[in-house]
N, C-alpha and C positions, 0 to 999 in steps of 0.2 A: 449328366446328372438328370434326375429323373424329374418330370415337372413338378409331383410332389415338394421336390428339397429345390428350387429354385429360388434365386436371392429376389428380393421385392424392394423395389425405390419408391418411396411414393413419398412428392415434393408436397410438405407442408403449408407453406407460403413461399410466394415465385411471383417478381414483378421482370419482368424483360426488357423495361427502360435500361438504357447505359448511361452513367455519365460520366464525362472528361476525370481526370484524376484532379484532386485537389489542386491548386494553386501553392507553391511552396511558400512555408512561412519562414520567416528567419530573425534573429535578434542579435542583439550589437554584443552580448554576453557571450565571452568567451567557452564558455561552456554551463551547460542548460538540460532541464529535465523537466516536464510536467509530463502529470500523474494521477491518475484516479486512484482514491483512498481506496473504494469499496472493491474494485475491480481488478487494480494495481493494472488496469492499461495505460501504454506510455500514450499520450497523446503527439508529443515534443522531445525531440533530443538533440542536442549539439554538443558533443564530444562529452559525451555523457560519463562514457569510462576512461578519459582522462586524467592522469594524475595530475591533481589542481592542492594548493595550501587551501584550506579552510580558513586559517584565520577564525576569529570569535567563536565561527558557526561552529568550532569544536566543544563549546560548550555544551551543547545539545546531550552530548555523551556524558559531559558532567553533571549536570541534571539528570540525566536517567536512569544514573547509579546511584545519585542520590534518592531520586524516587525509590528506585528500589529499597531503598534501608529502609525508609518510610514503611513503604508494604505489608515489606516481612515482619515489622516491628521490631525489629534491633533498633529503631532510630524511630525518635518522637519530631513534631515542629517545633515544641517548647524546648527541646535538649537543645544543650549549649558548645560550638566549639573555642576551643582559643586560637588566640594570634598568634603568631609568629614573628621575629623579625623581616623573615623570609616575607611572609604574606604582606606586612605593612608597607616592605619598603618595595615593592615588586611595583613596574613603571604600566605605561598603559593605560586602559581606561580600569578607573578603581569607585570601587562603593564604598571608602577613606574609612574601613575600621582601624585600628588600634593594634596597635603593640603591647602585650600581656592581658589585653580584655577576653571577655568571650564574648560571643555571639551566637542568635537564638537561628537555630535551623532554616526557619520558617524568613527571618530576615537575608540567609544566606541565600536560600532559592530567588529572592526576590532581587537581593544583591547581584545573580550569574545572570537570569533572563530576562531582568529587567534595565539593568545600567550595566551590565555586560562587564562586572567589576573581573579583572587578573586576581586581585589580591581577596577576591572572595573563594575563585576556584582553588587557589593555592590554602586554605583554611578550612575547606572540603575535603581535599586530597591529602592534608597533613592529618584531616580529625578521623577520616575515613580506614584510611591505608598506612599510617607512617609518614610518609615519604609521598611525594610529587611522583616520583618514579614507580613507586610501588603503585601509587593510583593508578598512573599510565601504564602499566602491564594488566589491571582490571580493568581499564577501558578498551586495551585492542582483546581478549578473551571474550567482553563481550560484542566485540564489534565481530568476531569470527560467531557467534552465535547466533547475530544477526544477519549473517550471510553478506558484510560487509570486507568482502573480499579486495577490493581496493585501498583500503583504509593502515596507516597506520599510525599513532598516539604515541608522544613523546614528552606531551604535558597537558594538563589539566586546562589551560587557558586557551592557547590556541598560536601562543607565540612563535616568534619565527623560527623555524628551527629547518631545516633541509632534509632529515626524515620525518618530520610529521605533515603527512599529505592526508588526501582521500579524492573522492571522486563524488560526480553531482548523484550519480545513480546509489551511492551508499549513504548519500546526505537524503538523500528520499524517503532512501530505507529505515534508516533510523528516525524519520521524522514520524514514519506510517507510526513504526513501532512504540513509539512516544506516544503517540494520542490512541493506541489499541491500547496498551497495557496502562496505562497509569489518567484513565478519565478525571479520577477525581485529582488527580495535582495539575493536571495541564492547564486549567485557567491563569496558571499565572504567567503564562507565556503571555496570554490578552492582554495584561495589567501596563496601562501606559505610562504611569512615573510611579516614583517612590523616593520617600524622605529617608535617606539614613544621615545619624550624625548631624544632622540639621542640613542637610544640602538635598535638594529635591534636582532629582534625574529623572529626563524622561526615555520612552523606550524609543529604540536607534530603527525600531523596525517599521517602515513608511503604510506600507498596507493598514496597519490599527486606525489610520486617523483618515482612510478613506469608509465612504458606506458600500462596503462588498461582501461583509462579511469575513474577514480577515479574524482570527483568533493564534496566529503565533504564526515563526516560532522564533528565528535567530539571525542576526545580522553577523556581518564578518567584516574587518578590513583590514589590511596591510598593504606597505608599497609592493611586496611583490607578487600580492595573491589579487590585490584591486578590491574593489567593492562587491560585496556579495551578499547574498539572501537564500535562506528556508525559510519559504512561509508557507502557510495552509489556510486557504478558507471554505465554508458552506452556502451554497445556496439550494434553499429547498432543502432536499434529502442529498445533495451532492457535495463532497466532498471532493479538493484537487488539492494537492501537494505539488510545491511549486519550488526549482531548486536554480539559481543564476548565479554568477562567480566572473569576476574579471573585468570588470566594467569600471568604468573610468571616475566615478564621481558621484556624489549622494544622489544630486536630482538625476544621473541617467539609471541609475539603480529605482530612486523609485518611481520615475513613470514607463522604465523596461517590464516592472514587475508588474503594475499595474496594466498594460496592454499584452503582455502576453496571457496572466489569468484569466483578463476578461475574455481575450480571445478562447482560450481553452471553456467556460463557462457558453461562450454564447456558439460556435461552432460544431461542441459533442455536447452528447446528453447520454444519458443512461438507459436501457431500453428491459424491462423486465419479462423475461419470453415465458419461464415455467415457474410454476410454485416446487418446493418440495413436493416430493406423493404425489403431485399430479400425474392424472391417469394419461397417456400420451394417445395409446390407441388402444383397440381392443384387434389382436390377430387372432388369425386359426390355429390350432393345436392340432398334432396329426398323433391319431391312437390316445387321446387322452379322454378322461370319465369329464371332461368339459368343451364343447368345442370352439373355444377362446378363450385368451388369457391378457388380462392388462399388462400392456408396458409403462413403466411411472417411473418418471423422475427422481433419482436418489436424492438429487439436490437440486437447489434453486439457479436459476438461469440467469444470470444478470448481464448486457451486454453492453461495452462502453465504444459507440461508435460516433463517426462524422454524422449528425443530422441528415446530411443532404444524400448520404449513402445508406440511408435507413431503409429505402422502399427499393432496393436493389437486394435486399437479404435473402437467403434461400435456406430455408431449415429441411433435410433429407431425413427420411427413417428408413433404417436397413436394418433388415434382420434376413433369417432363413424361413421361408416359407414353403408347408406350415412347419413349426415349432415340433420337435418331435417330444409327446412325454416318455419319463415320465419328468417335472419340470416343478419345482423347488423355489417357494417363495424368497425374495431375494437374489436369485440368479443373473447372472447377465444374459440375455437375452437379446440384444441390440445395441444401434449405436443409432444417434443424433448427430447428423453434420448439420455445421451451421458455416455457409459462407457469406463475403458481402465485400465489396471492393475496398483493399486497403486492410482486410481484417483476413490474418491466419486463420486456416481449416481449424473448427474445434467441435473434435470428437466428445460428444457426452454418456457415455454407457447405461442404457435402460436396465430394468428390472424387473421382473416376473414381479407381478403386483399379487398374486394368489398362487396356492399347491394345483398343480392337474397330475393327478395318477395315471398310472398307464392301464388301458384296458387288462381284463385279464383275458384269455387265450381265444374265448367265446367272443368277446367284443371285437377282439382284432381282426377275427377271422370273418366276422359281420361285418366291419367297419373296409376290410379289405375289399371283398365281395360288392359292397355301395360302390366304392371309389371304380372299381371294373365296369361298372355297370352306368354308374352316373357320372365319373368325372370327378377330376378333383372340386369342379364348381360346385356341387352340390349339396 
């Protein structure tokens, strides 16, 4: 290949320190996932794609097809469903409505993720779908939409049942997708008790009553699935999703959760390399009516790594050098490696930031004639 079209590396940022691999972290929770909101990097996994019962935490999905009604407006907070036999007498933990009452939407939401009532999801799922069963064929359609590909929904609560499983990595998923799509109903995941019927409940979820910034989202128990948690909190501009399952007992549930987010918190950080449109470099153009053209960032760069593997990072720029025109704003042009220990190659695709037309036959033939004479340097 001619020196003209030779490929060009040229290391962005470059520190030559190594250091040791992390120290292995590990939790007494059978299976485990932490996760960046913004990023969706795993920080944490322990048999992440395990099939595990959920337990309670299947509520989350009943909530998020309730949100959805909300949304679309087929469903108000003030509209009303009714009871059931079915809903009143159904065991577990319950938000003790009524047989032949109704109940206002907005009490029901508050009924699933806040006192984690069976006999609320069963009043959702009968007002929603018909049937308990009909809800649960809506809940795994959307759980395959979600790309909750381990998951599958047999009832609306979360009761025992030997086909209704999932995995901590679709508890994640569906958690991210909970707080993306439905901002304005997710507070009430925060909401720490609630009076129905005259009986005040408070929320089973242990993170709310520490100061970390905890805002939801679901607890879970049964004897064969153990104690378990999706939660999510912010600090600063960070967001982690935090998903445990199988653990022996309230208090190891919540000081597991509480030392692994905080570790996940104090550990990584978020590290912001490019804006949108940022111009990356300016390269040479060969035969074009410009001689350089910006490479710019299509999108924003955001990177969720180990603090301590921060100043190990190495950002590459490769393209073909020079750029032959003629060369179309919006093109791909190059590529962005970004490496750093512990963190997958991630190729980022540059973009012609402006048009360069190709000489016409007089330029090329001048532009040739320089390059003979002076070099490609010149």
């Amino acid at each position: 290949m001619s020196a003209c079209r030779r490929h060009l590396s040229i290391v962005l940022l470059l520190c030559s320190v190594l250091v040791q691999p992390a120290a292995a972290f590990e939790t007494v929770a059978k299976q485990a996932l932490l996760m960046d909101y913004d990023t969706g990097t795993v920080l944490f996994e322990k048999n992440a794609d395990e099939r595990m019962f959920p337990a309670s935490m299947t509520k989350m999905m009943t909530a998020h097809l309730l949100f959805e009604r909300l949304r679309d407006g087929s469903l108000s907070l003030e509209d009303r469903l009714p009871v059931s036999e079915k809903a009143w007498r159904k065991g577990g933990s319950k938000m003790f409505v009524e047989v032949g009452k109704t109940v206002k939407v907005e009490d029901l939401i508050r009924g699933i993720v806040v006192q984690s009532g069976n006999d609320a999801t069963i009043v959702v799922a009968e007002g929603l779908a018909g049937s308990e069963q009909a809800f649960a064929d809506q809940m795994n359609e959307r759980a395959r939409d979600i790309g909750m590909a381990g998951t599958q929904y047999r009832n609306a609560s979360g009761w025992p049942d030997e086909e209704h499983f999932t995995t901590a990595r679709d508890l994640a998923e569906l958690a991210a997708a909970t707080i993306r799509e439905f901002p304005e109903f997710y507070h009430y995941y925060s909401e720490q008790e609630f009076i129905y019927a005259g009986i005040k409940q408070g929320n089973r979820n242990p993170l709310l009553y520490k100061d970390i910034g905890a805002d939801g989202l679901k607890t879970g128990h049964t004897e064969a699935a153990g104690f378990g948690l999706t939660a999510s909190a912010t600090r600063g501009e960070r967001r982690l999703i935090l998903v445990l399952n199988g653990m022996e007992s309230q208090r190891e549930r919540s000081s597991e959760s509480l030392r692994v987010i905080e570790w996940g918190f104090r550990e990584w950080n978020n590290y912001p390399l490019f804006k949108e449109g940022e111009v990356v470099a300016d390269v040479p153009v060969w035969l074009g009516n410009a001689s350089t053209v910006p490479l710019v960032m299509p999108r924003a760069v955001l990177l969720t790594m180990e603090r301590k593997t921060r100043k190990d990072m190495k950002v590459v720029l490769r393209y073909e050098e020079p750029i032959p025109a003629p060369i179309r704003k919006g093109n791909q042009v190059g590529v962005l490696e970004i490496t750093a220990p512990g963190l997958d190659t991630i190729s980022v695709p540059l973009e012609a930031g402006a048009d360069v037309a190709a000489l016409n036959a007089f330029g090329r033939v001048a532009a040739a004639l320089e390059y003979l004479v002076w070099g490609a340097s010149n």
